[in-house]
N, C-alpha and C positions, 0 to 999 in steps of 0.2 A: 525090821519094820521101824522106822520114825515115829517121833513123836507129834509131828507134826501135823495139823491136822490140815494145812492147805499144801501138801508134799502134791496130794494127786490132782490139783489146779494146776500147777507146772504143764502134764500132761496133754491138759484139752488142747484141740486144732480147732478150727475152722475153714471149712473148704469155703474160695470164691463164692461160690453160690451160693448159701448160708451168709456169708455176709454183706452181700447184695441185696437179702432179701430182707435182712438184717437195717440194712439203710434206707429202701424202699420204705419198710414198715414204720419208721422212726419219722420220716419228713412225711408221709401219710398221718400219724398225729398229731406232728406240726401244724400241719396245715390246718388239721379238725383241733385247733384248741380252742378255747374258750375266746369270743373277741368279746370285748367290752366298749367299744366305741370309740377308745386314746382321746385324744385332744391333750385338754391341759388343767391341771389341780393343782393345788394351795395344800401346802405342810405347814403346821405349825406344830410346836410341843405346848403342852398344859401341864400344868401342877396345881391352880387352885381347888380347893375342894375336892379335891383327893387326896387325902393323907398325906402330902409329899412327896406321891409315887405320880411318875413322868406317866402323860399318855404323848401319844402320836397321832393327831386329827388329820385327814385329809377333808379336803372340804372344794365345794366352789367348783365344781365338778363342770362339764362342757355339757350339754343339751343333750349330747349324743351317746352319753356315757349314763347317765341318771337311770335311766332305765335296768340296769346290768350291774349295782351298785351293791346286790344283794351277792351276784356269783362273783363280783372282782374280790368283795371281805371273805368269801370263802377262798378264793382262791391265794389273797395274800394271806391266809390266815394259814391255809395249806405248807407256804411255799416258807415263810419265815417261822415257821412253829410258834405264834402265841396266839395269845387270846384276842380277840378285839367284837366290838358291836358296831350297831347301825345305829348312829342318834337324828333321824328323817334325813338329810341329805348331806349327812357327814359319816365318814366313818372311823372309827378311836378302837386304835392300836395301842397294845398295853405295852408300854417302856419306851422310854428314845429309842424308836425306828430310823431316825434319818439316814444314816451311813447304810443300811442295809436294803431299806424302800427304793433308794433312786433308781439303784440297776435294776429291782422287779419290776418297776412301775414304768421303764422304758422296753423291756422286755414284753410289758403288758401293752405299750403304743402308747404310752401318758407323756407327756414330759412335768415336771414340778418346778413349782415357785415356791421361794421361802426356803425356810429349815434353817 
């Protein structure tokens, strides 16, 4: 017996069928994910009056996207693991986001200006 504790992962199969259904189910969520409206938003970073410590604003939002402003912070807040708030029609992510935000935030239908 091994010490290994992922020896018996080696083992698993998957038949066709399993992973057809496997695929089906996965572009099925796809499809049901959360849409926010895309268009096009403003990055900038801050540091005034905050201690020294970087936020990440998004702001400037498209008409069609303000609505949904509350699930996209949840959702990027989900997807990049930190903290962030709602300041009325901005939203402040906690640390330089830039490198990280772009690909969610097209991912989400946004594209960005700035950073």
């Amino acid at each position: 017996m091994s010490d290994d504790p992922f020896a018996a992962l080696g083992k698993l199969k998957f038949s066709d069928a399993e992973m057809r259904d496997f695929e089906t189910r996965k572009a099925e969520a796809a499809a049901s994910a959360p849409k926010f409206g895309g268009g096009v938003s403003k990055l900038r970073i801050e540091k005034a009056g905050r201690g020294g410590k970087s936020v990440t604003v998004l702001y400037d939002f498209s008409p069609a996207a303000k609505p949904h402003l509350d699930g996209l912070l949840a959702e990027l807040r989900r997807r990049l693991a930190i903290g962030g708030s709602r300041d009325g029609e901005r939203l402040e992510l906690q640390g330089d986001q830039r490198a990280r935000l772009g690909p969610e935030m097209t991912a989400l239908g946004f594209k960005l200006k700035g950073g």
